[in-house]
C-alpha positions as CSV (number, residue, x, y, z in Angstrom):
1,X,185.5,37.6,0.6
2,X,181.6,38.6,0.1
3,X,179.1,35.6,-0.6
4,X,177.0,36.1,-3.3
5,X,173.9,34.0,-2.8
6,X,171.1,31.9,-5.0
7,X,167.4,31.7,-3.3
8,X,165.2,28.9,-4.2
9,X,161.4,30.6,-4.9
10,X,160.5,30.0,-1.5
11,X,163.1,32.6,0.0
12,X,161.5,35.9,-2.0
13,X,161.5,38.3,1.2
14,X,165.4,36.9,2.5
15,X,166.3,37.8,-1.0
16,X,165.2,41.0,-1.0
17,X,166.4,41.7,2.1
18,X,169.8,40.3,1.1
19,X,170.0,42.6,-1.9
20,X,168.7,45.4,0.1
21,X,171.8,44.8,2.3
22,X,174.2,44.9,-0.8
23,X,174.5,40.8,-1.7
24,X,174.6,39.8,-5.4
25,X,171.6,37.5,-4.5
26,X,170.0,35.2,-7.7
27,X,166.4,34.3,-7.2
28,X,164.7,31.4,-8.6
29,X,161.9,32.9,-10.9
30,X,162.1,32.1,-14.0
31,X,164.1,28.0,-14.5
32,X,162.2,25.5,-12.1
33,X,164.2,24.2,-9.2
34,X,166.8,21.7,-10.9
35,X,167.4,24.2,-14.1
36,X,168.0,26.8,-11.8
37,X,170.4,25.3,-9.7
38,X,172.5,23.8,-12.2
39,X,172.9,26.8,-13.9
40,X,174.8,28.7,-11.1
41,X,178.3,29.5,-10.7
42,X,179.8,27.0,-8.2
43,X,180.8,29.9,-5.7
44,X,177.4,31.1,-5.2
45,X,175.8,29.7,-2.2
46,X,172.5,28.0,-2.4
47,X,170.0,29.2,0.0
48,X,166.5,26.4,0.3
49,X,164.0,25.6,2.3
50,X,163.3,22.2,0.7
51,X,165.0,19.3,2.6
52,X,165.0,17.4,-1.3
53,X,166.9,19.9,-2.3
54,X,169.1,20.4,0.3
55,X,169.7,16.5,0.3
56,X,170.1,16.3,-3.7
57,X,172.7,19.3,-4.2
58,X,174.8,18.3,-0.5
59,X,177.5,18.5,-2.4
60,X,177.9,22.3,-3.2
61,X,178.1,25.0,-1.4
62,X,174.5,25.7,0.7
63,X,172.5,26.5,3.6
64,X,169.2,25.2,4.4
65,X,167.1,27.6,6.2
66,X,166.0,26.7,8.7
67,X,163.3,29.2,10.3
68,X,159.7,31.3,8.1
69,X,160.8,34.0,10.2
70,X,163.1,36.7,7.7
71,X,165.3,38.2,11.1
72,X,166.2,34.5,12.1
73,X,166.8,33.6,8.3
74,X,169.3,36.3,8.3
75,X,170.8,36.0,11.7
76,X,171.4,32.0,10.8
77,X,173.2,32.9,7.2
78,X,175.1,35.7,9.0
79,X,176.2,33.1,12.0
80,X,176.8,29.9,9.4
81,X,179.0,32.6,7.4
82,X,181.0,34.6,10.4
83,X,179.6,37.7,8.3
84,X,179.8,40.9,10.0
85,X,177.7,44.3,9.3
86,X,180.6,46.2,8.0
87,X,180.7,43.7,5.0
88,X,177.2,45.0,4.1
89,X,176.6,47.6,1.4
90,X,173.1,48.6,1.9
91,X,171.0,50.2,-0.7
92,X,173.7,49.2,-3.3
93,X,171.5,47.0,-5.9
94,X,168.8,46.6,-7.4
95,X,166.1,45.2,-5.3
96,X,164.1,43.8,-8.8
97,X,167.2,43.2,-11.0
98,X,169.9,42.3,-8.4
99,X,172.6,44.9,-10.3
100,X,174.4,47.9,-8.6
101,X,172.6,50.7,-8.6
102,X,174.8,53.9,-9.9
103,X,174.8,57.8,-9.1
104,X,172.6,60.2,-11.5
105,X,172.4,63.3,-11.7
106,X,169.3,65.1,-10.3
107,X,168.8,66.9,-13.3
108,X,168.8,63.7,-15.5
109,X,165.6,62.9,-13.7
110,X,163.1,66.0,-14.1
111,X,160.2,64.7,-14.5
112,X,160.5,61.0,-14.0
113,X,159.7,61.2,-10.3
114,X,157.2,62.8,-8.7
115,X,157.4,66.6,-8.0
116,X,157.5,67.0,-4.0
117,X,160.8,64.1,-4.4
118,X,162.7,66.3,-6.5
119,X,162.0,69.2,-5.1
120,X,162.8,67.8,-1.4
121,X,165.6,65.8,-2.4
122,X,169.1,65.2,-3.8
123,X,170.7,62.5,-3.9
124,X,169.2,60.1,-6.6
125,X,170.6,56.3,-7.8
126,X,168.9,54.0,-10.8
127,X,169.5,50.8,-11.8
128,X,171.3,50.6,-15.1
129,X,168.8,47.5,-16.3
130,X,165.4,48.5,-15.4
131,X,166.0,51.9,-14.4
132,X,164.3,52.2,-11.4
133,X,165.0,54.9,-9.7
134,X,165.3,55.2,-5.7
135,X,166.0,58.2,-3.3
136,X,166.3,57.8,0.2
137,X,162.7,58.1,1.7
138,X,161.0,57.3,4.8
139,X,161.3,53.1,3.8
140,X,165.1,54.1,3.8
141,X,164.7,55.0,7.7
142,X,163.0,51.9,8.4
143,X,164.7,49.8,6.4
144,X,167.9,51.0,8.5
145,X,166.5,51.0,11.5
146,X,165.8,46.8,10.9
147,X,169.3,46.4,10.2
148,X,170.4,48.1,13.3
149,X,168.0,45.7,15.1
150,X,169.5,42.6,13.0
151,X,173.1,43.6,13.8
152,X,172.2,44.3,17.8
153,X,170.4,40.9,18.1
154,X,173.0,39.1,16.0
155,X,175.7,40.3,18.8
156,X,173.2,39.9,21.4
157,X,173.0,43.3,23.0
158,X,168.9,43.2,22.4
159,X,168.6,39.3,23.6
């Protein structure tokens, strides 16, 4: 089964990381801590940095993070869960929103992205909420390349 997640407001860059590799991830933004927390599904695993928080809500599912550092934030929930990278979906969801992104047509987009983008590429996705639109650029190469290095130091082949 895939983990869908909740991050307390401390944990914005490990959520967007997390959705960047295809988790349903919830982010604390909007209800303060306690308002937040109560209002999540029981399956979804709380993700905090605050040892009050950790100690008040012991009894559902959660993992403190330990670490500032975003690689050993993700190599601990991948290690706590037994996760493995072929349960990642990459550029799947929103990044802002948190939905799947969907397919669209090139042509649906003329002239909501710059020129040289649609003229260099083809494959296009948006986000059914905000509609944000993403392609894969250079930030799609490096974001790729950072999860090859997550997944080789997870195993330990770059240790």
């Amino acid at each position: 089964m895939i983990p869908c997640f909740a991050a307390e407001k401390t944990l914005g860059r490990l959520t967007k990381w997390l959705r960047l590799l295809g988790f349903d991830t919830l982010f604390e933004s909007e209800l303060s801590g306690k308002r937040f927390i109560d209002s999540l599904e029981s399956d979804r695993i709380l993700l905090t940095r605050t040892r009050r928080i950790y100690q008040q809500f012991a009894t559902r599912k959660l993992i403190f993070v330990e670490s500032d550092h975003l690689e050993f934030q993700l190599n601990q929930i991948f290690r706590e869960l037994g996760l493995k990278a072929a349960q990642t979906r990459p550029f799947s969801r929103c990044l802002q929103c948190n939905l799947p992104i969907v397919t669209v047509e090139k042509t649906a987009l003329l002239g909501q992205v710059p020129d040289y983008i649609f003229e260099t590429h083809d494959h296009f996705n948006q986000c059914p909420k905000c509609e944000r639109i993403f392609w894969p650029g250079s930030h799609t190469c490096r974001s790729l390349e950072k999860i090859r290095q997550l997944f080789d130091y997870k195993t330990g082949s770059n240790a």
